[in-house]
C-alpha positions in Angstrom: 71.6 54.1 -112.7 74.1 55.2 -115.1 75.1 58.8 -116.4 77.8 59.5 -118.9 77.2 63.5 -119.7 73.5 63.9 -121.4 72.9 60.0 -121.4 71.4 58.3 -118.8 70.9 54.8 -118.4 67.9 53.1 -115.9 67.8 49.2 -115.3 64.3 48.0 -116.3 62.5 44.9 -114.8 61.7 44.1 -118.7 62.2 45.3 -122.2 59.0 45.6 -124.2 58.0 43.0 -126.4 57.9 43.8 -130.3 60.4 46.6 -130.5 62.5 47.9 -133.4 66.3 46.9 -133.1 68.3 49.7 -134.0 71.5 48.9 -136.2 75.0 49.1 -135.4 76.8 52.5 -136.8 80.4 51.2 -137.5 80.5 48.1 -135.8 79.0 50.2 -132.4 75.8 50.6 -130.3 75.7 54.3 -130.4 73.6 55.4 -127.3 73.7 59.1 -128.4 75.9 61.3 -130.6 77.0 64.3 -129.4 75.7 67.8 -131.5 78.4 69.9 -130.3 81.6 67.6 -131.1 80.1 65.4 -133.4 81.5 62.2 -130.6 79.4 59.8 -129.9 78.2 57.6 -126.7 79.2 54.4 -128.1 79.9 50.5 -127.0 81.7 48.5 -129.2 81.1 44.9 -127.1 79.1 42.4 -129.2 77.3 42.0 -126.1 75.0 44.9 -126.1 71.8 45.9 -128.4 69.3 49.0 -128.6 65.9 48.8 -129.5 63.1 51.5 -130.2 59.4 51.6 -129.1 58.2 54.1 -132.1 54.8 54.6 -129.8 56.7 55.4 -126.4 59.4 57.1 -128.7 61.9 55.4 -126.2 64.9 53.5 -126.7 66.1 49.9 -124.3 69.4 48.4 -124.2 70.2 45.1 -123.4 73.9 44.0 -122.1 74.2 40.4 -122.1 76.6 38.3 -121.7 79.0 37.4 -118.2 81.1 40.8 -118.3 80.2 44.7 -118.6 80.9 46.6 -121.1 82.4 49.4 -121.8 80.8 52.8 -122.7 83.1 55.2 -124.3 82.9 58.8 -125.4 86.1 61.5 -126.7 85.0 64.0 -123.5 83.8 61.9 -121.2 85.5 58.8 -118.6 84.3 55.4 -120.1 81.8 53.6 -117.7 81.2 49.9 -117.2 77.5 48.8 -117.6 77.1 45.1 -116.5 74.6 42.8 -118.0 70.7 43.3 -117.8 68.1 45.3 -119.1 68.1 49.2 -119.4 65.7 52.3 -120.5 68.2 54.9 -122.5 67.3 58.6 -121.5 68.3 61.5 -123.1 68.5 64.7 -120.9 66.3 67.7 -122.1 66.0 71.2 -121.2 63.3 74.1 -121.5 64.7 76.8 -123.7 61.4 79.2 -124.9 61.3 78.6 -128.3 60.9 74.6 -127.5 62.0 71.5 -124.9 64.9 69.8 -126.4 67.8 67.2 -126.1 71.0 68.7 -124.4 73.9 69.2 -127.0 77.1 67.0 -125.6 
């Protein structure tokens, strides 16, 4: 597994079939963006892809490819995810009004 701040990346045995590939934001794979600094969790490898499953409301990556590649945010130290297939997790917490995403 993978963590860079409220992101956290699982390798998967499979990606589901029929997902949604979600577009590139400036040439990037954005993972997250941060609601505090406005920075994202980004790759900028051609390598990589996200894709959402609107009935699981989850989001897979896939890194292919020979090499890792590089996952980069402003306030956090860049990690290298190597190639395979991931689940993208979001970390939430329980405040009492609701349960929602942690602001990076």
């Amino acid at each position: 597994m993978y963590r860079q701040g409220d992101v956290l990346i699982v390798p998967v045995e499979a990606i589901p079939e029929k997902l949604e590939p979600i577009d590139r934001e400036n040439g990037r794979v954005v993972l997250a963006h941060g609601e505090v600094t406005g920075h994202a969790h980004a790759i900028k490898a051609e390598g990589a892809a996200l894709f959402r499953d609107p009935k699981l409301m989850a989001v897979f990556m896939r890194v292919s490819g020979d090499a890792p590649v590089a996952l980069e945010h402003d306030d956090h130290d860049t990690i290298m995810i190597p190639p395979g297939k991931y689940r993208v997790v979001r970390q939430r917490e329980y405040a009492p009004e609701a349960i929602r995403n942690v602001a990076d």
